[in-house]
VOPA-992216 format. One record per residue: chain; residue in three letters; x, y, z of N, C-alpha, C, O in turn. Coordinates in Angstrom, 1 decimal. Layout:
> chaine | residu | nX | nY | nZ | caX | caY | caZ | cX | cY | cZ | oX | oY | oZ
> A | ALA | X | Y | Z | X | Y | Z | X | Y | Z | X | Y | Z
...
This chain:
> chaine | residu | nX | nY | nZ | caX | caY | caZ | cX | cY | cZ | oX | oY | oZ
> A | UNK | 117.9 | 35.8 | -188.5 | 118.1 | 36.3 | -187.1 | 117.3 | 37.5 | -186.9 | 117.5 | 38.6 | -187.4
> A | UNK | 116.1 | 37.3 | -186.0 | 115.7 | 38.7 | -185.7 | 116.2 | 39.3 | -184.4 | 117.1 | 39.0 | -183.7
> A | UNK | 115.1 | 40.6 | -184.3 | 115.6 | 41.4 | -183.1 | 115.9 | 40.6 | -182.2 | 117.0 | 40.3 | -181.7
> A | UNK | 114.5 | 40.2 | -181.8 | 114.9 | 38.9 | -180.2 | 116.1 | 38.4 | -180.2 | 116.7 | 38.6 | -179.1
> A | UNK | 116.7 | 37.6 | -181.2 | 117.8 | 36.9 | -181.1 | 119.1 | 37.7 | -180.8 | 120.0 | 37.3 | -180.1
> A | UNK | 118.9 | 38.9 | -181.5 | 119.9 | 39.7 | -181.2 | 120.1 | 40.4 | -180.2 | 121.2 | 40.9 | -180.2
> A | UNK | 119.3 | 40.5 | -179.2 | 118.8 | 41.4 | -177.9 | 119.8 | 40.3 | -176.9 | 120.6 | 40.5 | -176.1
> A | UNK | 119.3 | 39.1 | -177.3 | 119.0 | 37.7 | -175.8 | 120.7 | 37.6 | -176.5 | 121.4 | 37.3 | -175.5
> A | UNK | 121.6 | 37.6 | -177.6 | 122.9 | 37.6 | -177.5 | 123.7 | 38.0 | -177.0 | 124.7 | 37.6 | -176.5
> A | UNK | 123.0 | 39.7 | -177.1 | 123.4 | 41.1 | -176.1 | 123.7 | 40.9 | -174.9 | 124.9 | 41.1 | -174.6
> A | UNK | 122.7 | 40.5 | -174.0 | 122.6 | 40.0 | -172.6 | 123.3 | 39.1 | -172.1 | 123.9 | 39.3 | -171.1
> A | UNK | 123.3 | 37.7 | -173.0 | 124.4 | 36.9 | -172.9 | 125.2 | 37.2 | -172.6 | 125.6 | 37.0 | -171.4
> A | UNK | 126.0 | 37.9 | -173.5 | 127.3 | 38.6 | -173.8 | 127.3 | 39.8 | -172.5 | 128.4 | 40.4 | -172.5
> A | UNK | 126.6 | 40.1 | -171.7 | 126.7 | 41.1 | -170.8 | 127.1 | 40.2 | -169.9 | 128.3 | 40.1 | -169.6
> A | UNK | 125.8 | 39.4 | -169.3 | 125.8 | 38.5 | -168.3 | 127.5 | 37.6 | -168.2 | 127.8 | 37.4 | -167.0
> A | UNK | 128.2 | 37.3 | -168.8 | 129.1 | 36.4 | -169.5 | 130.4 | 37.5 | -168.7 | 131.2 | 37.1 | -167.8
> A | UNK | 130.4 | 38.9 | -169.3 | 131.5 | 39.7 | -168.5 | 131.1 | 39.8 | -167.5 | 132.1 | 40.0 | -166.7
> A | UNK | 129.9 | 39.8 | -166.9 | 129.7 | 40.5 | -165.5 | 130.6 | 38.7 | -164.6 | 131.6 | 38.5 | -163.9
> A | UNK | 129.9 | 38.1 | -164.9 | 131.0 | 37.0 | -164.4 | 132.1 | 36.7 | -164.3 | 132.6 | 36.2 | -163.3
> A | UNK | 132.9 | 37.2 | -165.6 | 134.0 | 37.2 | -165.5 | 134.8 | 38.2 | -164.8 | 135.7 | 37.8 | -164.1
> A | UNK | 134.4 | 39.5 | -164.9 | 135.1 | 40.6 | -163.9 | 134.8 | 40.1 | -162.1 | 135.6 | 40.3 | -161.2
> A | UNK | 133.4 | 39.4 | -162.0 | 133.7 | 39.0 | -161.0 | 134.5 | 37.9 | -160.6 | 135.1 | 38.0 | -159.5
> A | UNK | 134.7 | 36.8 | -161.5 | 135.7 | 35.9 | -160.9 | 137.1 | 36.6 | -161.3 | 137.8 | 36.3 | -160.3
> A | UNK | 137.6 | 37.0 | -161.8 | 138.7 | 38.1 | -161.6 | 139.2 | 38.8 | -160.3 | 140.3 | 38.6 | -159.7
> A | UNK | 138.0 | 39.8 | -159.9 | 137.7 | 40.1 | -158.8 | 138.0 | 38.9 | -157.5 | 138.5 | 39.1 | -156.4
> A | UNK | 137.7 | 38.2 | -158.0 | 137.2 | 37.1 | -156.6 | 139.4 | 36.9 | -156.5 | 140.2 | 36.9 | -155.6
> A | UNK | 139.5 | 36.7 | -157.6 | 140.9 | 36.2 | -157.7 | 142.0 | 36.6 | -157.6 | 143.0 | 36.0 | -157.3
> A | UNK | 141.6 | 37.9 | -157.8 | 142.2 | 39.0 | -157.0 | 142.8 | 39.1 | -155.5 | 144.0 | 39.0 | -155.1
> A | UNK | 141.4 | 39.2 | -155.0 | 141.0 | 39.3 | -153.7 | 142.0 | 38.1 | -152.8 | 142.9 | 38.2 | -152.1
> A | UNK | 141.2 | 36.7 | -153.4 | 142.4 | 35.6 | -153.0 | 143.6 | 35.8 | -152.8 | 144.1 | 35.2 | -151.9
> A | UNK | 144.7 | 37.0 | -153.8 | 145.6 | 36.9 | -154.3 | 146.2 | 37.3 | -152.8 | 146.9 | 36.7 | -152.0
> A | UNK | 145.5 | 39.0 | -152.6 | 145.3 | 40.1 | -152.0 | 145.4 | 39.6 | -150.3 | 145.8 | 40.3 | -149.3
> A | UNK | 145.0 | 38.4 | -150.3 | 144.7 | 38.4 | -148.8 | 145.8 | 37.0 | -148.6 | 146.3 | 36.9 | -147.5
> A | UNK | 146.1 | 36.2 | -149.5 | 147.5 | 35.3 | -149.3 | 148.9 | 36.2 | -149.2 | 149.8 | 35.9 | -148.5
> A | UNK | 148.7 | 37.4 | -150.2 | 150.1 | 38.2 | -149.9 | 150.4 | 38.8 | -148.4 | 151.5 | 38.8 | -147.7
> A | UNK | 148.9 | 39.5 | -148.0 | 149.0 | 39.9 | -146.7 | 149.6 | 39.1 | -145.7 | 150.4 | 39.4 | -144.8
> A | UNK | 148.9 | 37.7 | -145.9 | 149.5 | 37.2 | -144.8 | 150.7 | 36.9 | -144.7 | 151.3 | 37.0 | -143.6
> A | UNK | 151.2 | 36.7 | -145.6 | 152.4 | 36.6 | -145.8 | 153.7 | 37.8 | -144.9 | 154.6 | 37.8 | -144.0
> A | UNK | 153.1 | 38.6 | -146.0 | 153.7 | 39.8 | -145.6 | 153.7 | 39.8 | -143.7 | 154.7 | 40.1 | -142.9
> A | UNK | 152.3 | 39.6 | -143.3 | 152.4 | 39.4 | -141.6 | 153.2 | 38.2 | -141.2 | 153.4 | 38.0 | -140.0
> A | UNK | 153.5 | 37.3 | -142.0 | 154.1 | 36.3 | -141.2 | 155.6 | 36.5 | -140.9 | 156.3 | 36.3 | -139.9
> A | UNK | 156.1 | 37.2 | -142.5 | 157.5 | 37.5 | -142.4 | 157.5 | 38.7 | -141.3 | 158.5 | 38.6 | -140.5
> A | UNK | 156.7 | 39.7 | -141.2 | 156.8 | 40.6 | -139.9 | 156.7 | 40.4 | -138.8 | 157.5 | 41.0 | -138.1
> A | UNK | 156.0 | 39.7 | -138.3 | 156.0 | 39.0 | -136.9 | 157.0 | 37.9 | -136.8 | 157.0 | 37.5 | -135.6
> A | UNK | 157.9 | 37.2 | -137.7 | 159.4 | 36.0 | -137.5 | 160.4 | 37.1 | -137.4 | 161.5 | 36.8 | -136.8
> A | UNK | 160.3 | 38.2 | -137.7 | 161.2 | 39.4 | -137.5 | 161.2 | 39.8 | -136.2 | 162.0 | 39.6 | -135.4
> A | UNK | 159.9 | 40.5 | -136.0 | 159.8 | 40.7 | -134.3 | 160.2 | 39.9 | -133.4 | 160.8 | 40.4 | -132.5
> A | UNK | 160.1 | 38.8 | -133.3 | 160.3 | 37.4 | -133.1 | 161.6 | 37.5 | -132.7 | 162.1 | 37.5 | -131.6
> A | UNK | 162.2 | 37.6 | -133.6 | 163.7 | 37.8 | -133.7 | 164.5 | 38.3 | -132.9 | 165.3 | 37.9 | -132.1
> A | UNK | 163.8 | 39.9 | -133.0 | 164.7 | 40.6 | -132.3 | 164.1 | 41.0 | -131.3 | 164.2 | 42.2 | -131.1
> A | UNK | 163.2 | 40.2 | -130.4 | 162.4 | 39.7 | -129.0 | 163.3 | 39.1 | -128.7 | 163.7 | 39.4 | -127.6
> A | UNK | 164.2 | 38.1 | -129.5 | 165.0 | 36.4 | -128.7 | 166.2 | 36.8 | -129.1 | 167.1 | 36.0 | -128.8
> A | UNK | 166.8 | 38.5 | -129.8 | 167.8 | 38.3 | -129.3 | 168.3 | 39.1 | -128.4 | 167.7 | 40.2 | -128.3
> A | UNK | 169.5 | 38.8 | -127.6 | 170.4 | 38.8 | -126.7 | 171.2 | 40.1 | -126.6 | 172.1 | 40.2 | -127.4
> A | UNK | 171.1 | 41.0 | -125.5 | 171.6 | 42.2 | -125.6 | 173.4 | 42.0 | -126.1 | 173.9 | 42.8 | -126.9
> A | UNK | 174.1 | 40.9 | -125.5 | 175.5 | 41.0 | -125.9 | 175.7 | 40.4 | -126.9 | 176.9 | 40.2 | -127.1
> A | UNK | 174.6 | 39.9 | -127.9 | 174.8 | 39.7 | -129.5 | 174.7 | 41.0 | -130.0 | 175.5 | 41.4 | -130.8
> A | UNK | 173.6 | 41.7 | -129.5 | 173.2 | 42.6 | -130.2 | 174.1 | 44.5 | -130.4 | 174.1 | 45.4 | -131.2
> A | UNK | 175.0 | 43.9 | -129.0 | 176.1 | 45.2 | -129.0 | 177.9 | 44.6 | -129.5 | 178.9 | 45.3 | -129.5
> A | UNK | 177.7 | 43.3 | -129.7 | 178.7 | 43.0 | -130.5 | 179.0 | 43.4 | -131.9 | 180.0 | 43.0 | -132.5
């Protein structure tokens, strides 16, 4: 094994994390933007709510 071999392993081995942190990253992000919505869906069935309800429910 000479230098070359060991250089072009190095790189490999760089190239190989840089991909990985980015699909991580990427996976993340997916995670990140399914929670949100969420999070807005349950906040807006809430408003929703208490849009539709009824002043003589709501002082009983």
């Amino acid at each position: 094994m000479n230098v070359d071999d060991i250089v072009a392993a190095k790189i490999e081995a760089a190239r190989r994390q840089v991909a990985d942190r980015k699909r991580i990253r990427e996976e993340l992000a997916a995670a990140r933007k399914r929670g949100l919505a969420h999070r807005y869906r349950v906040k807006l069935a809430y408003l929703d709510q208490l849009n539709n309800a009824t002043p003589a429910a709501s002082a009983a």
